[in-house]
C-alpha positions in Angstrom: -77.4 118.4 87.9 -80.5 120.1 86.6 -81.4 123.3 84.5 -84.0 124.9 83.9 -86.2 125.4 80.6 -87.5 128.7 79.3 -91.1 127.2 80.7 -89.4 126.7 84.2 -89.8 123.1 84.6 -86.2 121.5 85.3 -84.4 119.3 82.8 -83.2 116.3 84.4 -79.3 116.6 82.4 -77.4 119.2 81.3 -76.6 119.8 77.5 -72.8 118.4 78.2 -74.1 115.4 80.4 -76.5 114.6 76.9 -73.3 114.9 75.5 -71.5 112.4 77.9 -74.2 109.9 77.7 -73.8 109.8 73.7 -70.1 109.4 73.6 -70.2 107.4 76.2 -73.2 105.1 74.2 -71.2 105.1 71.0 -68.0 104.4 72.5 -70.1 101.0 74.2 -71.8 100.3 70.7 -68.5 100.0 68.6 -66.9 97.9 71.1 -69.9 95.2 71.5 -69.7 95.3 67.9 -66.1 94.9 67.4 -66.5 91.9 69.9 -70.0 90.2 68.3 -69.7 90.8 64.5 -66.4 88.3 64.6 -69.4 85.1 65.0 -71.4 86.1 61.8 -68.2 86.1 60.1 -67.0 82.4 61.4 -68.1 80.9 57.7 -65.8 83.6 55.6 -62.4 83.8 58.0 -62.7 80.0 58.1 -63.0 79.4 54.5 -60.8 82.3 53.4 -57.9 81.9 56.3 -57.8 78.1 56.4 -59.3 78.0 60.4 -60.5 75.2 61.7 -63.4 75.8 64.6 -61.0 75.0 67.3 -58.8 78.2 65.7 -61.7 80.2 65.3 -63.3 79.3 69.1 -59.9 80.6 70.1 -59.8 83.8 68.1 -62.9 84.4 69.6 -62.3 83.7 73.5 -58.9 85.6 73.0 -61.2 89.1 73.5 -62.6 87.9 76.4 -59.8 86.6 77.9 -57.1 89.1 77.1 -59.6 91.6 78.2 -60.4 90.4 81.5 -56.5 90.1 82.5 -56.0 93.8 81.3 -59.1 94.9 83.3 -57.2 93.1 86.2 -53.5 94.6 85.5 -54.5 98.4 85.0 -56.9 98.4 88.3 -54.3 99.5 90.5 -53.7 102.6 87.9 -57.2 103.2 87.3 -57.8 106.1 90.3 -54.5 107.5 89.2 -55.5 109.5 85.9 -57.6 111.6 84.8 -60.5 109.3 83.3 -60.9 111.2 80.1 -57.2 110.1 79.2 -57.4 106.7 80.5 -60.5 106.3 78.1 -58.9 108.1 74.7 -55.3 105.7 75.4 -57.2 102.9 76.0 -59.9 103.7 73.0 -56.9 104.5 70.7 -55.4 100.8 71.2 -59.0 99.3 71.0 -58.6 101.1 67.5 -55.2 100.2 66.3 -56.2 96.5 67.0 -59.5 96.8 65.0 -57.2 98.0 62.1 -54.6 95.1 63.0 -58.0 92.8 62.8 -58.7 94.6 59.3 -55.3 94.1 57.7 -54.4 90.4 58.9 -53.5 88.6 56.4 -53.6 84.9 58.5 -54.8 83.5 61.7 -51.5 84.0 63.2 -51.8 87.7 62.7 -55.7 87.7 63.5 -55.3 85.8 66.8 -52.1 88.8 68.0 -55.2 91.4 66.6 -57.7 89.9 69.1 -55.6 90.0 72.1 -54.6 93.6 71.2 -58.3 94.5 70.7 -59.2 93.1 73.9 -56.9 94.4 75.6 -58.1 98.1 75.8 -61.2 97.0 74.7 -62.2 95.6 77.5 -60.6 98.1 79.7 -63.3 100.9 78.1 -66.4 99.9 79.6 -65.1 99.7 83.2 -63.5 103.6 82.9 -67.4 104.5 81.2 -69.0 103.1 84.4 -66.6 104.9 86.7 -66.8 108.3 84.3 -70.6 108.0 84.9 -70.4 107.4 88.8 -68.4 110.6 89.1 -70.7 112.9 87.2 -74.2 111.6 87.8 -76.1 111.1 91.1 -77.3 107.8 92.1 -80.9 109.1 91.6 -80.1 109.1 87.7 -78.1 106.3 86.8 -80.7 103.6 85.7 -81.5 106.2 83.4 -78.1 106.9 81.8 -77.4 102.9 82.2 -80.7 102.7 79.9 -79.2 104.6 77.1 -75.9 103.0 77.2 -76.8 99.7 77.5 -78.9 100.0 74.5 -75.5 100.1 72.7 -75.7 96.1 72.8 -79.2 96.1 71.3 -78.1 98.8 68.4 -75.0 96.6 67.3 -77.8 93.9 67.3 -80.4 96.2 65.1 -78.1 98.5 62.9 -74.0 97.0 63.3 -74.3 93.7 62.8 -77.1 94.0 59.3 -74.1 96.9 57.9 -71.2 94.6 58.9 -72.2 91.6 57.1 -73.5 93.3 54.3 -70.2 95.0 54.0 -68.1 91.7 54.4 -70.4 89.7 52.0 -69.5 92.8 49.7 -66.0 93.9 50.4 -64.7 91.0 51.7 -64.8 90.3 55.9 -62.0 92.9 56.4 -64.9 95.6 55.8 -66.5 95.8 58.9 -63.6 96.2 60.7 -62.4 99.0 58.3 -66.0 100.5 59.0 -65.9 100.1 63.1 -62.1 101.8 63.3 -63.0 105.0 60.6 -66.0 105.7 62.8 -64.1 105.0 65.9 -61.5 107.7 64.9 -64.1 110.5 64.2 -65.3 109.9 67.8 -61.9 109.9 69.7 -61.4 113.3 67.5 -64.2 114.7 69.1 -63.6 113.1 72.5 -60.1 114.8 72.5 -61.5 118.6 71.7 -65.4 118.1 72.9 -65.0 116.0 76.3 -64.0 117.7 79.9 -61.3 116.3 82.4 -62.7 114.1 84.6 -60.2 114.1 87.5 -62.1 115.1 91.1 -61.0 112.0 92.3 -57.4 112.6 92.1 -58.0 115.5 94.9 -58.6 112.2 97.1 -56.2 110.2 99.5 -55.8 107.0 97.2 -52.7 104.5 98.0 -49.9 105.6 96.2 -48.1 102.4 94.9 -50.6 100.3 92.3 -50.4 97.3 94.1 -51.3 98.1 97.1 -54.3 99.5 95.8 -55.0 96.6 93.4 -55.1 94.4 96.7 -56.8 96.6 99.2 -59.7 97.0 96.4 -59.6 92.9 96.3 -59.6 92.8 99.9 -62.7 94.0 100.9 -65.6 91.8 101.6 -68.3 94.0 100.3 -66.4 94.5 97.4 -65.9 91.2 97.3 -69.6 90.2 97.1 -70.1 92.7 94.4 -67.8 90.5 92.4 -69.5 87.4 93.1 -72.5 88.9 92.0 -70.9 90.1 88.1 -69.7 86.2 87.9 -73.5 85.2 88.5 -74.8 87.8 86.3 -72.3 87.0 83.5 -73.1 83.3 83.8 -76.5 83.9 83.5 -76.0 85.9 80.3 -73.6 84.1 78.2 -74.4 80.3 78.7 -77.2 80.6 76.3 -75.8 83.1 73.8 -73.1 81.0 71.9 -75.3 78.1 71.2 -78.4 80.3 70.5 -78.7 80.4 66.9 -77.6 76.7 66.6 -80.4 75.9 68.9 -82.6 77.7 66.9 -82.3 76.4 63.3 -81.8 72.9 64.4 -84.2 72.4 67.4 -86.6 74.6 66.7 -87.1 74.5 63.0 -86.3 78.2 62.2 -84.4 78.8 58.6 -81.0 80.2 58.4 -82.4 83.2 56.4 -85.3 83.8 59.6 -82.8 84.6 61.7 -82.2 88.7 60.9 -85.7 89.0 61.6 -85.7 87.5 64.8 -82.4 89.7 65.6 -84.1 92.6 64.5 -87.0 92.6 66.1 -85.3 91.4 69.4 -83.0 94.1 68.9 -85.5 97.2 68.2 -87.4 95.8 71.2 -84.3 96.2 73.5 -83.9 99.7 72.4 -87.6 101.1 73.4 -87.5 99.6 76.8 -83.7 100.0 77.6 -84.3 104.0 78.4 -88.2 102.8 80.5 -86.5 100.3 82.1 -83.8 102.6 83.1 -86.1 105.2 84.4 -88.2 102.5 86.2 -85.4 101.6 88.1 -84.6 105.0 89.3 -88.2 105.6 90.2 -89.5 102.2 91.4 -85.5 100.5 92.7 -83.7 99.2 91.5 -83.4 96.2 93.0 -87.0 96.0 92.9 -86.6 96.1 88.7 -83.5 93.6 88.8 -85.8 90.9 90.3 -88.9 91.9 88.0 -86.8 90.8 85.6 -84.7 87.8 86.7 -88.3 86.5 87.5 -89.6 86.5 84.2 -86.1 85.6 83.0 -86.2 82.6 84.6 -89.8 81.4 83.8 -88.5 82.6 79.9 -85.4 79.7 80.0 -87.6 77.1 81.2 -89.6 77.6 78.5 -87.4 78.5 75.6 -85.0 75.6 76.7 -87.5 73.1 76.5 -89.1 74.0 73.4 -89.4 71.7 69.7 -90.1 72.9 66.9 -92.2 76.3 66.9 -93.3 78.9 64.2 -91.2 81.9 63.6 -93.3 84.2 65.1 -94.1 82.7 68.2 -90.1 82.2 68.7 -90.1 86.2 68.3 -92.2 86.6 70.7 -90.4 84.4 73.2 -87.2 85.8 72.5 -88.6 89.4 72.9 -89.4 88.8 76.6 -86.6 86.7 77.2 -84.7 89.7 76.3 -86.8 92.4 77.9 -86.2 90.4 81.0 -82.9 90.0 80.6 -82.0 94.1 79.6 -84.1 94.6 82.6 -81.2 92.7 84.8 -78.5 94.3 83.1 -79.2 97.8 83.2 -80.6 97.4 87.1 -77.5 95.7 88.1 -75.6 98.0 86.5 -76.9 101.1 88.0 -77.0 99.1 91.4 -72.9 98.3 91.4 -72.1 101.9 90.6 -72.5 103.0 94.2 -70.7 100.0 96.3 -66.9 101.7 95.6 -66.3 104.8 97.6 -64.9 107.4 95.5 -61.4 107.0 95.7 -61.6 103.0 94.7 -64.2 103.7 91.6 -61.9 102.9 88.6 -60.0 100.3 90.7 -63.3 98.6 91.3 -64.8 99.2 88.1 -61.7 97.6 86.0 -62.0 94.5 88.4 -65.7 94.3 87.5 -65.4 94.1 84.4 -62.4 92.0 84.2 -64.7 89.4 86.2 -67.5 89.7 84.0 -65.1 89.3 80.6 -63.9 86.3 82.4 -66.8 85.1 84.0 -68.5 85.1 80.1 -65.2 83.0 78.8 -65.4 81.0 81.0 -69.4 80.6 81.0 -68.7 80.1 77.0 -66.7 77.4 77.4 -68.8 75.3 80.3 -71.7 75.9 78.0 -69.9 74.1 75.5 -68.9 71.0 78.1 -73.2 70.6 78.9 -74.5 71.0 75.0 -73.3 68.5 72.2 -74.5 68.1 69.0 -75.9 64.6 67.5 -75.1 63.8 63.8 -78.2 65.2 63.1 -77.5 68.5 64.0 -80.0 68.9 67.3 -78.6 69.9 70.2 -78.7 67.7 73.3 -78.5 68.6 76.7 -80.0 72.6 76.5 -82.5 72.1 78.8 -79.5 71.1 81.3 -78.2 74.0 80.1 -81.4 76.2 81.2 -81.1 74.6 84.9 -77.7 76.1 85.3 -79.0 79.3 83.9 -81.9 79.7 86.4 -79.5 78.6 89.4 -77.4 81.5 88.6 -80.3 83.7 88.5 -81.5 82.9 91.7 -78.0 83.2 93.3 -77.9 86.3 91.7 -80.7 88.3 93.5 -79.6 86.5 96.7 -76.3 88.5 96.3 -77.8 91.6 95.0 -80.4 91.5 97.8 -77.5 91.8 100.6 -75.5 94.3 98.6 -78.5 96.5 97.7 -79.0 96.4 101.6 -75.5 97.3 102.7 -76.0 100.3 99.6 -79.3 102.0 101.0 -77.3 101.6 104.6 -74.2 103.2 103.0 -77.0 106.2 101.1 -78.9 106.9 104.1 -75.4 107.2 106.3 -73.5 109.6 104.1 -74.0 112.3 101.5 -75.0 110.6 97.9 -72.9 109.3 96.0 
């Protein structure tokens, strides 16, 4: 796990696990980006395709949900293969339905690219997590969950500024033309650069799919764990879809303000994504997930309840609402990666994540039963909005606290993981 320098001091990865972490980042940053550029571009499709917002709120829970059903129907394979194929197949359909999304010519043809998109898209993160269970100790992985979960802040900072310009430019095909040509050059060098990743196939796992689909549903601990995603991803995506809305009609902040307050959001995410990652390897990290679920929730009271405010004070709201909220994310991360033994990593992993992308759809659309909008434009009802937020937080770190105490059990019983 560690080399040493020509000064003798030991480097905490090798050159090839650098390399794993940046593929791994990249392959995570074209994905969220795939999945969050398609808002921004709500004005163009709709005026240019015909959609009406009912179509386009469809188009866009069609990801999650088609994602979230794939995660569930490939589980039982997951353990089966070796993970660096598993992740160029299901990276090469994430592809082809970025091109399909590039090259549809109506919403009937957008609507089939979003469920193909979806799902291997939302297959990838789950066979990332479960690539870096099985090559990096347990000491480490708030560190490595750091640097990939700063994939979501990039798309934020440097996708989301390209895509539009390149849609506003080109037309809104572009960005999707520019996500699958830098895609490609990455599966190329996935396919000659990347080692098998297949120890776990030298285990005894259940043979027949199902049975190992169920036995990994089966099993309370497990069980918990997935209780816990469907807090987490409530937490996270009730505010998100109503947050710019909020933003230029409650608080007063102009259409053209928002980059900035993306941006600098967005670049803040980045520098403490890799601190808050090695915090939580250093300090615990459960100890870091409810450092920031505490400030998370004081942050929701108060952005949730605010009028009209200057730009700059938003941006500094929305920089520790975010800090806070990255701090959960990469924490809870790291923490899930050791609850599946070994031979139920993938299994557990596609599950996971099929609960989170359904947990978030789902989150989307009871977000959108709470808020309504007046003929003015203001939203009503967000502060309810923020009370449902902060119960799931707290419910959250009640389940991580039992989990993290059946992990350290499970750590100080057995070999690390």
């Amino acid at each position: 796990m560690t080399q040493q320098t020509p000064s003798g001091k030991e480097k905490l990865f090798t050159r090839y696990q650098v390399f794993v972490i940046a593929v791994l980042s990249f392959l995570q940053f074209t994905v969220i980006l795939d999945f969050m550029v398609l808002s921004p571009l709500g004005a163009l499709l709709m005026d240019q395709l015909h959609v009406t917002t009912k179509q386009f709120g469809l188009v866009v829970s069609a990801y999650a949900f088609s994602a979230g059903i794939a995660g569930l129907l490939t589980a039982g394979f997951a353990d089966k293969f070796d993970r660096k194929k598993l992740l160029v197949f299901f990276y090469a359909g994430f592809l082809l339905g970025t091109v399909l999304c590039a090259v549809s010519p109506n919403y009937e043809m957008l609507l089939f690219a979003r469920i193909v998109t979806g799902i291997f898209g939302g297959v990838i993160g789950s066979v990332s997590f479960a690539i870096i269970t099985d090559l990096f100790k347990m000491e480490v992985r708030g560190r490595v969950m750091g640097f990939v979960q700063m994939s979501f802040a990039a798309s934020q900072v440097l996708g989301l500024p390209i895509g539009l310009m390149l849609a506003n430019r080109f037309g809104w095909h572009a960005p999707f033309w520019m996500i699958a040509g830098a895609g490609a050059l990455m599966g190329v060098l996935i396919v000659l650069k990347m080692r098998p990743v297949d120890k776990h196939l030298h285990l005894k796992i259940d043979q027949n799919a199902f049975h190992h689909l169920f036995a990994t549903l089966a099993r309370s601990d497990y069980g918990k764990a997935f209780l816990a995603t469907t807090l987490l991803a409530t937490g996270g995506f009730m505010l998100m879809p109503f947050g710019s809305a909020f933003s230029i009609n409650n608080l007063g902040i102009k259409l053209d303000q928002l980059p900035i307050v993306y941006l600098v959001t967005g670049v803040t995410s980045i520098l403490f994504g890799p601190l808050i990652g090695k915090l939580s390897d250093k300090i615990g990290k459960f100890t870091i997930f409810a450092a920031g679920s505490v400030l998370a929730i004081i942050m929701v009271a108060v952005y949730t309840h605010l009028g009209v405010t200057p730009l700059w004070e938003l941006i500094g709201l929305n920089v520790v609402l975010f800090v806070g909220l990255t701090g959960r994310m990469i924490s809870s991360s790291a923490l899930l990666t050791a609850v599946p033994d070994a031979k139920d990593r993938g299994a557990f992993m596609s599950i996971n994540s099929s609960t989170q992308q359904i947990s978030g759809g789902i989150a989307s659309i009871a977000a959108g039963l709470i808020v309504f909008q007046t003929t003015s434009g203001k939203l009503e009802k967000y502060d309810i909005l923020g009370y449902v937020v902060i119960v799931s937080i707290l419910l959250s770190m009640l389940m991580l606290y039992y989990l993290n105490k059946r992990i350290q059990k499970k750590l100080h019983s057995q070999k690390p993981v």
